[in-house]
N, C-alpha and C positions, 0 to 999 in steps of 0.2 A: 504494500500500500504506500503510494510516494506522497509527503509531506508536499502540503501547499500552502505556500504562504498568501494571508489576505490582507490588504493594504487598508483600512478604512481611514479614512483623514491621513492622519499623520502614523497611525498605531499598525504595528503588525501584529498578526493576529495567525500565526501556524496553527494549520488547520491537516488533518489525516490526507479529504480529500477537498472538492469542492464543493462548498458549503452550499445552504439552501440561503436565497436571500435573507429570510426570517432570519434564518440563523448567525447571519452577519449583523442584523439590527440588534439580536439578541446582545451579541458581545459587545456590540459598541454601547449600545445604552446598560450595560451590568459592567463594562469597564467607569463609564463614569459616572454610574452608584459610589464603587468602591472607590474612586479617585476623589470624590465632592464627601466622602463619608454621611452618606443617604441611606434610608433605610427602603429598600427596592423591594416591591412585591408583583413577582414574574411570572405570568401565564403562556406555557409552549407545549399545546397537546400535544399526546403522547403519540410519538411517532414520528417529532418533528428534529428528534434529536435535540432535546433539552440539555443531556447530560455529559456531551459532547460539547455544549455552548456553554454550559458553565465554566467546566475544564479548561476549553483555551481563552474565555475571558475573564476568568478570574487570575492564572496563572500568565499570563501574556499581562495582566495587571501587574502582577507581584515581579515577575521581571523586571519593568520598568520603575517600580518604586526599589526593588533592590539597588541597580543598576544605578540610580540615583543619588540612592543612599549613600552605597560604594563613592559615588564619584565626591559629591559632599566632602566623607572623609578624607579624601583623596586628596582634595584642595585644602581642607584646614589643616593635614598633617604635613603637606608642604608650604601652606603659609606658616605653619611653626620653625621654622628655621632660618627666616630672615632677621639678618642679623640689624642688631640697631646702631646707631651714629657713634655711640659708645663700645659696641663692639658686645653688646649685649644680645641673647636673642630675642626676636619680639614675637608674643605672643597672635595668634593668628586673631584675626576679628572674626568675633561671630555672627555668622547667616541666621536669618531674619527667621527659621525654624529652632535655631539650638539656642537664640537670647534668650535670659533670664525671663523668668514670668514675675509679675509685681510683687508675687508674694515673696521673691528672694533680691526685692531690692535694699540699698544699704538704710540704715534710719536715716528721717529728715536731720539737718544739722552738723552730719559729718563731714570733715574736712576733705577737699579734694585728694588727696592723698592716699587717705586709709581708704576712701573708696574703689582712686584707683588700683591700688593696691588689694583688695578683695577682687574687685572684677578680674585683673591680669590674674590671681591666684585659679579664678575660678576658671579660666581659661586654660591654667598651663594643668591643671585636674583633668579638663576634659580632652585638649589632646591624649595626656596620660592614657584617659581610658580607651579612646578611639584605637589609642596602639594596641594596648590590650588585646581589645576585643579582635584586630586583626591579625593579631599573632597567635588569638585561639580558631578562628575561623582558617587560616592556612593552616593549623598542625590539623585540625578536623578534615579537612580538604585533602591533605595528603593520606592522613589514616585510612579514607574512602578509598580513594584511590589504591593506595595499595592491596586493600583488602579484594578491591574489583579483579586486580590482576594479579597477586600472588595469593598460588594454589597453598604454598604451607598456612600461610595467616587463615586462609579462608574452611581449612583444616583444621586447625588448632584448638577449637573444640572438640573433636572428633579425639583427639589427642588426651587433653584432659580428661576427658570423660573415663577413655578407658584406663588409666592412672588413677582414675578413685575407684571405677569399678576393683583394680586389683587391691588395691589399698582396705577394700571394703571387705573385699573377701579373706584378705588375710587379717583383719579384723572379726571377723566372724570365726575364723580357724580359733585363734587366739580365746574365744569368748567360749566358744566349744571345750577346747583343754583345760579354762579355768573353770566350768560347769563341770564337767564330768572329775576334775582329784576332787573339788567340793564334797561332789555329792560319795565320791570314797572314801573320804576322811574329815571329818567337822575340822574347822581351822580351832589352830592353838590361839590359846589368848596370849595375847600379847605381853611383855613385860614393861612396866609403868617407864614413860620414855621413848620407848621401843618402833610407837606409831610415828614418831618422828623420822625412821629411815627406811620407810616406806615409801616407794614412787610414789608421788602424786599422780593422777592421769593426765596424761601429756598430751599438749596441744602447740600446734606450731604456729610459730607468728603469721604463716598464710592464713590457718584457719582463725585465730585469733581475729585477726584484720577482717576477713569476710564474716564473721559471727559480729564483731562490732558494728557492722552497715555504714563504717566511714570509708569516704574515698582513699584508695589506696595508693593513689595516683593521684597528685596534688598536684601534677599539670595537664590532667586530662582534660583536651580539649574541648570547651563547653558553651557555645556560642549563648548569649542570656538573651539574647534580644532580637532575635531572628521573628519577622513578624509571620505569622500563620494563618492560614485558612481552614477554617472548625467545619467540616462537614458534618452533619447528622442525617438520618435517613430512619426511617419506620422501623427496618428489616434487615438481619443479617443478613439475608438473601441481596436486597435495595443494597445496601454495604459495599455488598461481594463484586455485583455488578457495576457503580461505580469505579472500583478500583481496578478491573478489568478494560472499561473505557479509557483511565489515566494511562495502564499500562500501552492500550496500543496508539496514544494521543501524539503528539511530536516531543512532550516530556514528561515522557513515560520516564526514560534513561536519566534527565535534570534531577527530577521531582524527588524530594526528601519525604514520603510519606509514610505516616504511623497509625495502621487502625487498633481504634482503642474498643476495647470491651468489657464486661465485670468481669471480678474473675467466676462465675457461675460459666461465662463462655470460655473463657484462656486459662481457666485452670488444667493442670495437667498431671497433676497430683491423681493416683487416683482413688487413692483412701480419703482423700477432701472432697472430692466430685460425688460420691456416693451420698453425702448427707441429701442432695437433692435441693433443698430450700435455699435461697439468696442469702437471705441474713445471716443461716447457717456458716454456708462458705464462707461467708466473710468473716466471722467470727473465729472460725475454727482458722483460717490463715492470720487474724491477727495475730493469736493466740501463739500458733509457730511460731513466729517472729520475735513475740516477745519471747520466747524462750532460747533465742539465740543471747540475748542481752542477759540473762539472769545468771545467779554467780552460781557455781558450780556445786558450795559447798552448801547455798542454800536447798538444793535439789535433792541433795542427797538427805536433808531431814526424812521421815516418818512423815510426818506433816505435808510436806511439798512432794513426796511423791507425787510423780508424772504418770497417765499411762503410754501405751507406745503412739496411739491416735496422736499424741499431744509432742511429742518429741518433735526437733526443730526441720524444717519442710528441706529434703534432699536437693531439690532442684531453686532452694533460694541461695543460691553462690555468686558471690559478687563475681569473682573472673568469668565465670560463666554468662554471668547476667549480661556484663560487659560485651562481649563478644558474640553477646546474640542483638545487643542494640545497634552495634556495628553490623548486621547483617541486616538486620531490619532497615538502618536509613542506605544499604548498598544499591535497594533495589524495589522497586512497591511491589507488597506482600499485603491479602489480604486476610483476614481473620483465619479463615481456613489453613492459608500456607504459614502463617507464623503460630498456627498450634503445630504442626508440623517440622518447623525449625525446631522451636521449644522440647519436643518431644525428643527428636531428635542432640539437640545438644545438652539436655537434660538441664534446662535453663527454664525459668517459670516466663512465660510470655506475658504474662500479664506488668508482671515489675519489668522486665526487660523492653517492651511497648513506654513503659513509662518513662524510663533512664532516656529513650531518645526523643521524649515530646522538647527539650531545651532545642534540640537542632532541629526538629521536624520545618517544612515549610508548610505541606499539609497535613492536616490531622481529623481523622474519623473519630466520632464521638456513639458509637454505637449501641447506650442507654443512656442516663440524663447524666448531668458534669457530675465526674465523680471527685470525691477531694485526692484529686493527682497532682496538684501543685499545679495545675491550668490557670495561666493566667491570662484574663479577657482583654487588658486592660492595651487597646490602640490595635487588636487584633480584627480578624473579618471572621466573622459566622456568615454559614448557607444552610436552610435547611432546605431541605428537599421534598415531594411528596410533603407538604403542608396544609392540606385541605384541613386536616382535622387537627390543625396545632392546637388550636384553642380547647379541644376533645381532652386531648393529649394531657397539654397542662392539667387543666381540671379532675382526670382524672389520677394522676400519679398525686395530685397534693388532697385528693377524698382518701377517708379510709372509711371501711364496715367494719365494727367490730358484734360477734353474733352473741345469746347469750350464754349457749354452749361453750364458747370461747371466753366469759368472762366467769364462769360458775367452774369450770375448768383451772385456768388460771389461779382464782383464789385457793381451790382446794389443794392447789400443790402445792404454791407458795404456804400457806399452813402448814401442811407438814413437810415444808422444809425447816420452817421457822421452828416447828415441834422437835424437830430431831437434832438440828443444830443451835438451836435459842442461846444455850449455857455459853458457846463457843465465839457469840458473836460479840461484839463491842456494840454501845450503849447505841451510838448513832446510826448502827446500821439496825439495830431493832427497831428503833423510831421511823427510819422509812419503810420498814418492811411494813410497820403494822398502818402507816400512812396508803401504804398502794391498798393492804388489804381492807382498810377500809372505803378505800375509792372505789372497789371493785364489787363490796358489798351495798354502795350506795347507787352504783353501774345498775344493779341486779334489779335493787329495788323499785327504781323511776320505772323499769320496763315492769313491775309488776309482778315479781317473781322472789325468790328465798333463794340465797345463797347459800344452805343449808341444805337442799333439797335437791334431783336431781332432774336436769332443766329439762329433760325427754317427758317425763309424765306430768311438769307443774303446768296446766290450763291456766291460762288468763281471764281474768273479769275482764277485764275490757280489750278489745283490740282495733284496730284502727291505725291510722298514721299524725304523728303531733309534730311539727315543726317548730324548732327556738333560737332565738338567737343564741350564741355561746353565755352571756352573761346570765340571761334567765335559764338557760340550761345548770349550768351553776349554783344559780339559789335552789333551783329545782330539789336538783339531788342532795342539796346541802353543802357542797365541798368547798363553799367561794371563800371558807377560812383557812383552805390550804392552798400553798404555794406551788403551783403545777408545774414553775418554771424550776425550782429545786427539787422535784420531785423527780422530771426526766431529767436533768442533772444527774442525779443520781445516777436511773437506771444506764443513764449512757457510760458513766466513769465505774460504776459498780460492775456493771454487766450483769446482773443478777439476774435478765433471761437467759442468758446463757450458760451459768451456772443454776438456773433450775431444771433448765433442757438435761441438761451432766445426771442431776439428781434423778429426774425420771428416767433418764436412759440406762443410766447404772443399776437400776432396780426391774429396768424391764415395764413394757403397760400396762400390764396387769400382774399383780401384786396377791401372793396368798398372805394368809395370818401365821406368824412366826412367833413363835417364845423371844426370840432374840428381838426383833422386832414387832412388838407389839401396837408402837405408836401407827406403822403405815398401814393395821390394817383399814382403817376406814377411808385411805387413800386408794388401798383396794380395790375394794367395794366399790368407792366412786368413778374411778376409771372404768371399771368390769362393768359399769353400768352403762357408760357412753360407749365403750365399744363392744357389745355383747357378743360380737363374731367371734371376738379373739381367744384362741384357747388359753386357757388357767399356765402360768410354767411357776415353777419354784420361787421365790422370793432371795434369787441370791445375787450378787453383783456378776454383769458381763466382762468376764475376762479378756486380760490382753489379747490383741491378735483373733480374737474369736469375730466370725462374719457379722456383720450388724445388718439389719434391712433399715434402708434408707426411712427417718419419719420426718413428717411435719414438723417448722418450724415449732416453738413453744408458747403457747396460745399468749402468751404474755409480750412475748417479740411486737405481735400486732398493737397489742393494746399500747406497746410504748405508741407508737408510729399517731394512734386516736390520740393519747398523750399529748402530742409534738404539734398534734393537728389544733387541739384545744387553746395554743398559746399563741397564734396567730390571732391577725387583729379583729377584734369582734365584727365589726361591721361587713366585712371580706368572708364571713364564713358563717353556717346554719347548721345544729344537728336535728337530727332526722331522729327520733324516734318511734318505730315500727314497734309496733305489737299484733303478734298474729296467736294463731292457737295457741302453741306455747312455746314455753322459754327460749328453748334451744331455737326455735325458729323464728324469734323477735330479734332485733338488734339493734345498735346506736351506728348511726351513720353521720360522719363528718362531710358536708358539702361546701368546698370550695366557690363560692360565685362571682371571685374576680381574680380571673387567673394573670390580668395586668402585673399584680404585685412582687407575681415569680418571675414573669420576663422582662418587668424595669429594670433589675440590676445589667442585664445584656447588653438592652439598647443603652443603656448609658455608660458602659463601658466599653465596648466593641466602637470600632471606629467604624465601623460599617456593617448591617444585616439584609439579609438576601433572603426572602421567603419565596420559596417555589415550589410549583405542583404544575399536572399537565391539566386539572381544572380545579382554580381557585377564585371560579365567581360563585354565590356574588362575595365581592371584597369588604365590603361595607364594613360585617363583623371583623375583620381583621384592624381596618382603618379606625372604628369606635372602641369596642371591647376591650383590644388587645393594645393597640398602638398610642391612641389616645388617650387610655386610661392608663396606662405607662409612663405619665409625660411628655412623648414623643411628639413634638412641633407639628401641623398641617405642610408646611414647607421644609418637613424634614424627606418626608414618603414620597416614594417616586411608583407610577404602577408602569406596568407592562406588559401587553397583552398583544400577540401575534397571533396569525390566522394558521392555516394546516396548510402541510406541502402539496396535501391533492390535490388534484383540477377542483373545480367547482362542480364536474357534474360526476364525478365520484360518489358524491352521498347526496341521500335523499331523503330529509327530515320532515315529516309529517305529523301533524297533531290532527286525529279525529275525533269529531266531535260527536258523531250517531253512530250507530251499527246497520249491518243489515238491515234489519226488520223497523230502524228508524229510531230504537231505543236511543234516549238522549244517555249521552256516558259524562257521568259526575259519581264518582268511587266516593261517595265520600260514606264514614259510619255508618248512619242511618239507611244509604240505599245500597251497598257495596255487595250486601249480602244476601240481599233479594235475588230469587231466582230466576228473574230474567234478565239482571245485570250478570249473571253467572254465567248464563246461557248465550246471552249478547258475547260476551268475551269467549265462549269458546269456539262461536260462527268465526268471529272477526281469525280469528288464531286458523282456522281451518281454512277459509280464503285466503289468507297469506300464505300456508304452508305449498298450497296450489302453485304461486311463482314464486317464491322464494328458494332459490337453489341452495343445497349444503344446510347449513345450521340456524336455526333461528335459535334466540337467550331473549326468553321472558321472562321479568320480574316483576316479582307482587311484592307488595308493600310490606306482608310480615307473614313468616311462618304458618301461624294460625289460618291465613286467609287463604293462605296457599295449597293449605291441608284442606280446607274447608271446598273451595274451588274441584280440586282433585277428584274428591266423593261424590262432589254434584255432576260434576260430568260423566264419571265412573258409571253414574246411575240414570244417566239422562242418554246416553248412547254416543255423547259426543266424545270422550278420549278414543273410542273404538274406530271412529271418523277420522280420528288426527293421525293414530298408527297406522293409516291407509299412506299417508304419503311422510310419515316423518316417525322413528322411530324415540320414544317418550322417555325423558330422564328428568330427574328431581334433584334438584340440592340436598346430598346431607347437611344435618346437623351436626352431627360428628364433623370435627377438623382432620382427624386420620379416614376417612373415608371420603375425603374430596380429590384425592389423588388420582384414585381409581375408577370414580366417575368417570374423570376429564378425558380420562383415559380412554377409557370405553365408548364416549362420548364422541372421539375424536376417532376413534377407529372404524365408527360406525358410518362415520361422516364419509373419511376414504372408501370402507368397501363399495359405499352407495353408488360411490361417484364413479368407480371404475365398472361397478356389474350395471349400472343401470335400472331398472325397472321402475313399480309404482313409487317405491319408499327413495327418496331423492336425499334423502338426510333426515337430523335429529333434530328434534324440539328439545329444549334444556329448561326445567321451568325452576325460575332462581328465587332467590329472595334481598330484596334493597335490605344494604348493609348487613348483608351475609357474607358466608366466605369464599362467595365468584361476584362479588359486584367492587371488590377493588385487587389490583395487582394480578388480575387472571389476565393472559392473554389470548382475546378470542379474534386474533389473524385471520384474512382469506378465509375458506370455506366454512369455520367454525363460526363465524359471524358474521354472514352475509345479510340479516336482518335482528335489529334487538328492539326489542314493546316493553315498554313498561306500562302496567297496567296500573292506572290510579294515580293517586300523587300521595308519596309515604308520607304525610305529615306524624310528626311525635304526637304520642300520647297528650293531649291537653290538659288530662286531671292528675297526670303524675304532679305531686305534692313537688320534686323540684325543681321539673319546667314551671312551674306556676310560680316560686321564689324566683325563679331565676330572670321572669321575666317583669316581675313587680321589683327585681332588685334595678332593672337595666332601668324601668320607668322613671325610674325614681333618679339617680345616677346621669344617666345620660338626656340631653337636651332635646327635645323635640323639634323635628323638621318638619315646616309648613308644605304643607303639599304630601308630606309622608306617612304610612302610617306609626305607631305609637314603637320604640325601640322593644316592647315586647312581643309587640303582635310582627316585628321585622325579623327578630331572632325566630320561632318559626317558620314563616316562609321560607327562609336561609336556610336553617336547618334542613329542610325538605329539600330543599333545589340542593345543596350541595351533595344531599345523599341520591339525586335524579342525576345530576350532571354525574359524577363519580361509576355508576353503573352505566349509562350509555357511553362512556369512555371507552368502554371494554372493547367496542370494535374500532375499527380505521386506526390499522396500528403502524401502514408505512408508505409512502409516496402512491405505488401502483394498486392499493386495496381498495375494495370500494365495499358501500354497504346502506341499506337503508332506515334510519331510526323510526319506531312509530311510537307517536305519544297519544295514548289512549284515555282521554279526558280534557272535558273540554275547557276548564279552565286553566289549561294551559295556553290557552291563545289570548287569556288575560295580557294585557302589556305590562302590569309590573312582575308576572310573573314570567312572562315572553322574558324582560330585560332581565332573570337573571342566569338565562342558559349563555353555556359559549360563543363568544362569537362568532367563530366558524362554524357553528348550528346555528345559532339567530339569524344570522345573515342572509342564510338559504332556506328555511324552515318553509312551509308551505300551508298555510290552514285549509283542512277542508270540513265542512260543514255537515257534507252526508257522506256514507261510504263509497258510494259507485263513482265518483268521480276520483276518490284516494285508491280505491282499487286497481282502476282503470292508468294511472298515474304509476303505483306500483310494480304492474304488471309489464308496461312497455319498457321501465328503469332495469329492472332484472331480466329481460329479454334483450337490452341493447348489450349490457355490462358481460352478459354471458356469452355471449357469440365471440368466441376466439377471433382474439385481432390478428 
């Protein structure tokens, strides 16, 4: 594929091959996003090569502001060496980027002298660091380098490794011989003194150094200021394929890039990996860590014994780690291939991704910022696939906490408190008995005993009650405790994870012991929540013995409701749910201004980039998100391009009647009526007539889908549709959509090659399911897609209903518009309508027909919030026979082999 370079103004723009015009406007106006430090929000359906446009216009950016940079330097550290009249050197004058800002001016008052005398200091400083930093930017530069071209350096992991493997094993020889005279002779006791000429166990200054986690290497090259571009994206998958784009981009070979992940994905451990829960792993890797740092002699107490789970992680090695972040910035690796490296150099990928974020230029962010030492600050974020940021946010900062999980929680925390009480120190029983009353005042707002087991306690009442945080507080009583010292605690104590320890060591269920007496009714209580589980011994799991992977410890969640509680009242509502019973009521934390979490971004990041291949309407991004953030009206830049196809490629239709004349409005009340069922499955049987290959229908929600199904099942019309199209259904299940697609896709081919009645498949989906985002339905498999209805949300969900009396309230009213809560519906709808008819026209040569089955879609404000490149072309027709008729000659022209 030969590199082409595109000229626009003054900028060049290397490109793989020859761009689509769009795609040249894309980079020019998202280069000067990033150059004006704008906050860009970019619309390029899918198919038009978006992720190719960001690639060479964001890095074709960073080049030139490098390049800049360089040159800068370049000129002050040779204005440093002009000499003055005196024979003095004189310091270089500073460019109108690197002058003092007011806050580091001298006081009013002082003499010209000391001032100038600070200024010139402050200059011969910052040449100082200019050298610095490019005498670590050349040792880095050459390190790459040679690691690219020498095969030993690029080896020498390979080297190390098997040097500890041997090391390991003649350790273990060594542990074997001193097990077995043990166990053939009890050791002599010693004589008083005698322990003093005794080895100590020996450890050598390498391993010393990498057990400390200090640099070992105090000139290792480490560039501090290398500005970066923060990619995020939905999906590992989203991730994998960006990184694949960069790779065959024109700097693929340049490009320093580092995809980051938690460690639940780059762990490589695999006695860590088995706990399964996130919090876990992270726990259980901090926990390694610190046991590198801990004094030896501590360890060996009675009391601190370790078990082997807990011993310090084999693949955390400094040399090692080193030498895998040197392989990582050699070459772009994407999640996949650096677990692989890692594996391979028995290096944990996760810290070694991190050692090289100081030099990355790019960097993937593939869950939310973790605390890696990222800093934002004059940096560029892009997220990608943003239709549902705002989803997103909202949803990582809600927590549910159930009652099962809060009746749970206290009962163990109690007896741990019972078993350990004597051993604890005063202030750590003061919190313990603080949570355990939080948890019993948790139980009680929802109705229920914490005494009691939450499977058989019924509720008097149930219902749903919505509160702000403060009256939630008086509610349950607790506004006399300090919740900010409370999770305090559990974060520095870690006391979920030391009650995880306490039940995992005993097993889930628990018989009655002489020895232990106190856990039996910890027993009991467990035995009750999980009744599957067979009875085993009441004895601690021993070392080395296999564990099944459990659940985090119901208390982990609750910090998280904790942390949620402490945010600002106003910004947040719980939810309390009461249903039959206990275990099935819950407290739910709802986020309803997710501004709060992504002000800190925008106001640090010198530039953000919000992109998706359909991100109308904007509106919510420009109110919600942007402007509730602080972010200026002439800060935001939009950008919205049309599709590479010709114009008569697609054929976007909104019908307004059926057959038989039936007016089509899905809405509640009429959706489920049997001749709106009926209407739609005629409509669906005359399309399947000219529609070649695949048609993807979607219904608004599972239920109606199910519902649909049966009435047709029973009406004779499915029997009708498998005449010319064979019928598939969206699972439910996420591990059964594979196999669908599959089948789906295969059914499509035989059709097409044997010919006869059945010409292809009907696929019948469901909006915001799991084929109405990221599936790709190309050529035959989506040659026509209907959405049947218009999905709008639940309007009595309790909190759409806050959510949209909070926007009322909050956001200003625009004349001529309607009310900001009755617009976050619409929105919501259309963003989950556009998102789903996405699915098809996925590349220059595809073509396909959209049909929108409901007639208030040819509403204009709800016309202006599809695509552009649908609005534009869209067609209303009012009865079927002429959308028919329209239909039929569009897929009899497109099909006729050109």
């Amino acid at each position: 594929m030969s590199n082409k370079t595109q000229e626009i103004g003054d900028i060049h723009f290397p490109f793989p091959f020859t761009p689509y015009s769009i795609q040249k406007d894309f980079m020019a106006e998202l280069y000067r996003v990033l150059e004006a430090g704008k906050i860009g929000i970019f619309e390029s359906p899918t198919g038009t090569g978006k992720s190719l446009s960001v690639i060479c216009g964001a890095l074709s950016w960073l080049r030139d502001f490098e390049q800049k940079k360089h040159q800068e330097e370049a000129r002050l550290l040779k204005a440093g060496t002009i000499p003055l009249s005196d024979g003095k050197e004189q310091p270089p004058p500073l460019s109108a980027s690197c002058k003092r800002t007011p806050d580091t001016l001298s006081p009013v008052g002082e003499p010209d002298w000391v001032t100038q005398f600070v200024q010139k200091k402050e200059e011969r400083d910052l040449v100082d660091r200019l050298k610095e930093e490019q005498v670590r930017r050349k040792k880095r530069e050459e390190r790459l380098q040679q690691i690219r071209h020498n095969a030993q350096l690029k080896y020498a992991a390979k080297r190390v490794r098997q040097e500890e493997e041997e090391m390991e094993r003649l350790l273990r020889l060594s542990r074997e011989m001193l097990a077995a005279g043990t166990g053939a002779k009890p050791l002599e006791q010693l004589a008083s003194g005698e322990e003093e000429l005794v080895l100590a166990e020996y450890e050598s200054d390498e391993e010393k150094g990498a057990l400390s986690g200090v640099d070992e290497d105090e000139d290792d090259p480490e560039e501090e200021h290398v500005t970066k571009i923060y990619y995020c994206s939905r999906t590992h998958s989203q991730l994998a394929q960006f990184v694949h784009e960069v790779q065959r981009s024109p700097f693929g070979k340049d490009t320093r890039l580092v995809s980051l992940g938690s460690r639940q994905s780059l762990c490589v451990n695999e006695d860590v990996k088995t706990l399964g829960s996130v919090q876990l792993i992270n726990d259980r890797c901090m926990e390694m860590q610190r046991s590198k740092h801990e004094n030896r002699a501590e360890e060996e107490k009675p009391k601190r014994r370790r078990q082997e789970h807990q011993a310090a992680c084999p693949f955390y090695n400094y040399e090692q780690l080193q030498l895998l972040r040197d392989q990582v910035l050699v070459g772009v690796k994407d999640i996949e291939q650096l677990l692989a490296l890692g594996k391979e150099a028995r290096a944990c990928p996760y810290y070694g991704s991190r050692f090289a974020i100081p030099a990355a230029q790019m960097l993937l962010h593939a869950a939310t910022r973790q605390a890696a030492g990222i800093r934002l600050q004059g940096q560029v974020v892009v997220i990608d696939e943003a239709h549902n940021l705002i989803d997103t946010i909202t949803g990582i900062h809600s927590v549910e906490v159930s009652g099962s999980q809060l009746c749970q929680a206290h009962s163990q925390l109690l007896q741990y408190m019972e078993r350990y009480g004597k051993r604890l120190k005063a202030k750590n029983l003061m919190y313990i008995k603080q949570i355990l009353y939080l948890l019993e005042k948790f139980v009680t707002v929802l109705g229920g005993n914490v005494k009691q087991n939450p499977n058989t306690q019924s509720l008097s009442q149930t219902g749903t009650e919505l509160k702000t945080i403060n009256d939630f507080l008086f509610q349950t009583q607790i506004d006399n405790i300090n919740l900010f010292k409370v999770r305090h605690y559990c974060e520095k104590s870690m006391i979920s994870r030391k009650l995880f320890g306490f039940t995992e060591r005993y097993g889930i269920v628990l018989t009655p012991s002489r020895e232990q007496p106190s856990l039996a009714g910890f027993q009991h209580f467990l035995q009750s929540l999980q009744p599957t589980v067979t009875k085993t011994p009441m004895t601690p799991v021993e070392d080395g013995e296999a564990r099944v992977p459990r659940p985090a410890s119901p208390l982990m969640h609750i910090e998280s409701f904790l942390a949620a509680l402490t945010t600002a009242n106003q910004d947040g509502r719980v939810i309390l749910s009461r249903q039959g019973s206990l275990s099935q009521s819950s407290l739910k934390f709802l986020l309803l201004n997710p501004a709060v979490h992504f002000a800190q971004v925008v106001k640090e990041c010198r530039a953000v980039v919000i992109a998706g291949g359909t991100m109308q309407p904007v509106s919510d991004f420009r109110e919600q998100l942007l402007a509730c953030a602080g972010v200026e009206a002439e800060r935001v830049v939009e950008f919205s391009c049309g599709h590479v196809i010709p114009p008569d490629n697609i054929l976007p239709l909104i019908i307004c009647s059926g057959p038989s004349g039936q007016q089509l409005e899905f809405t509640y009340q009429k959706r489920e009526l049997p001749q709106m069922m009926d209407e739609t499955g005629r409509i669906l049987c005359n399309l399947c007539t000219v529609v070649p290959g695949g048609v993807v229908c979607f219904f608004p929600s599972y239920e109606y889908q199910r519902q649909v199904y049966a009435h047709w099942d029973k009406s004779g019309l499915l029997a009708r549709l498998a005449v010319r199209k064979k019928i598939f259904q969206e699972p439910k299940r996420a591990n059964q959509v594979e196999q669908v697609l599959m089948e789906y896709s295969r059914c499509i081919k035989c059709c097409g090659q044997a010919g006869g009645t059945v010409t292809g498949a009907l696929l019948l989906s469901v909006v915001g399911g799991k084929m109405s985002e990221g599936i790709n339905f190309s050529d035959d498999l989506g040659r026509c897609v209907v959405m049947v209805g218009m999905p709008y949300p639940n309007i009595k969900s309790p909190e759409l209903q806050e959510k949209m009396a909070y926007l009322d309230q909050t956001l200003p009213r625009v004349p001529g518009q309607p009310p900001p809560g009755k617009a976050l519906v619409e929105n919501l709808c259309m963003k989950a309508v556009n998102q789903s008819i996405g699915r098809a026209i996925r590349h220059q040569k595809d073509f396909a027909s959209i049909v929108l089955l409901d007639q208030r879609y040819a509403r204009p404000p709800i016309l202006g919030k599809l695509p552009a490149w649908i609005r534009d072309r869209v067609e209303v027709r009012a009865t079927f026979g002429p959308a028919f008729a329209t239909m039929r000659k569009f897929h009899r022209e497109k099909s006729v082999p050109s």
